[in-house]
Legacy VTK file of the C-alpha trace (Angstrom):
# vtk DataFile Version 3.0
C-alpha trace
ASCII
DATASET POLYDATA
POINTS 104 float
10.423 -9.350 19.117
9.883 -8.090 15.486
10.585 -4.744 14.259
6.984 -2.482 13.167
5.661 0.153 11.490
3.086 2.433 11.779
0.656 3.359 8.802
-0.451 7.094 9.360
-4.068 7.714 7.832
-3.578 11.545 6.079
-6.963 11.401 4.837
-8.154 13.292 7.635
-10.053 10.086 9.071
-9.835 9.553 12.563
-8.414 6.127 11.828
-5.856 4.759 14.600
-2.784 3.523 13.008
-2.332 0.060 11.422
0.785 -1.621 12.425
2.758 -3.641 9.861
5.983 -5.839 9.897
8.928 -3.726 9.350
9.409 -5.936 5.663
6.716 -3.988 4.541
8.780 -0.706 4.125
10.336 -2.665 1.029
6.191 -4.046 -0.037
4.729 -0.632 0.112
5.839 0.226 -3.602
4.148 -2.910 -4.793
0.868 -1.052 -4.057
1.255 2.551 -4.179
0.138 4.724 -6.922
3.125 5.983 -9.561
2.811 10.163 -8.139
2.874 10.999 -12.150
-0.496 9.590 -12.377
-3.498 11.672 -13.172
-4.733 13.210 -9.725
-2.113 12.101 -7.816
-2.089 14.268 -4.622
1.509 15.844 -3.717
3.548 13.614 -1.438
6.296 13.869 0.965
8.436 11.863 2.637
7.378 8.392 3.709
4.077 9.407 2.160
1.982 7.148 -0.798
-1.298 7.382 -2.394
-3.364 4.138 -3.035
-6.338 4.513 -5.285
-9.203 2.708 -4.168
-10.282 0.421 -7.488
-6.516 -0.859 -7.227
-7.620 -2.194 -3.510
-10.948 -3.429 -4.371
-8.938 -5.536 -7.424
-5.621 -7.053 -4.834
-8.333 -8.079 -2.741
-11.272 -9.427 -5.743
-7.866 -11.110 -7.285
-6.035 -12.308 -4.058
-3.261 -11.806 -5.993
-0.906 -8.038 -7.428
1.361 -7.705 -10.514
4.672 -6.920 -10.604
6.674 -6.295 -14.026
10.414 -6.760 -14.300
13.018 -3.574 -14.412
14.866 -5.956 -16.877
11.726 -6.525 -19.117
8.560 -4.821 -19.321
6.661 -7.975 -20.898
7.834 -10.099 -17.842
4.801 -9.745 -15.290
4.562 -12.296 -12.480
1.687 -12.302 -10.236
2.323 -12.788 -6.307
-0.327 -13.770 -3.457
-1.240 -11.614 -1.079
0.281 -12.341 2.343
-1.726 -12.076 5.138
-0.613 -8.867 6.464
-1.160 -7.508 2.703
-4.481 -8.582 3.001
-5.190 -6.583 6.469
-3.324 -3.475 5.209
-6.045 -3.845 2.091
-8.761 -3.871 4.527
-7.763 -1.467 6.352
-7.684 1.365 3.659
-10.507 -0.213 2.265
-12.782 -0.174 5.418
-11.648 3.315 6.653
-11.414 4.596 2.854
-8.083 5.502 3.279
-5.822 6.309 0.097
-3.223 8.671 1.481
-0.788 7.234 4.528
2.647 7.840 5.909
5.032 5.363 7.042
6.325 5.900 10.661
8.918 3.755 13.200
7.262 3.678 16.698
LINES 1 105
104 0 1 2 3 4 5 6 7 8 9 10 11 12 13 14 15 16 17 18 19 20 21 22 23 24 25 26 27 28 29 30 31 32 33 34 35 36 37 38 39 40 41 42 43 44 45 46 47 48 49 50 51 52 53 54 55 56 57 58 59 60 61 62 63 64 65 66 67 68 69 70 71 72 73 74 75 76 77 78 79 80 81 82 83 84 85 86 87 88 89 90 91 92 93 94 95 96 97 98 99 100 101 102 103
């Protein structure tokens, strides 16, 4: 049996959970918002923000960005997995934008 997570809505949306592969501890930071961005909520632990035009764009695109430590002008682009695609749809259907990553 795999390892999970739990994704804790903090919206205040009575939204149960999402479960996710425990891999996707490491795939969060692919899609959360940089907290020095304009109107970025404060955080705390285990905590992100997602704006919602970045989710409507993974999931128009099928596809997010990711730019090299090493070298800002290196950009690859990388397919949405399946369980990226139902953690999109899941803050996208319950408008979610803040969550909190929990072990069971």
């Amino acid at each position: 049996m795999s390892k999970s997570l739990k994704i804790i809505p903090l919206d205040g949306h009575a939204t149960p959970p999402l479960e996710m592969p425990e891999r996707f501890r490491l795939e969060v930071v692919y899609f959360m918002t940089p907290d020095d961005s304009q109107n970025a909520p404060k955080l705390g632990p285990n905590e992100y923000w997602i704006e919602p035009q970045n989710v409507d764009r993974w999931l128009d695109d099928g596809c997010f960005s990711v730019v090299s430590p090493l070298d800002a002008e290196s950009v690859a682009e990388i397919e949405l997995s399946e369980d990226h695609e139902r953690w999109l749809e899941w803050l996208k259907k319950f408008q979610i934008t803040k969550v909190q990553i929990v072990r069971p």
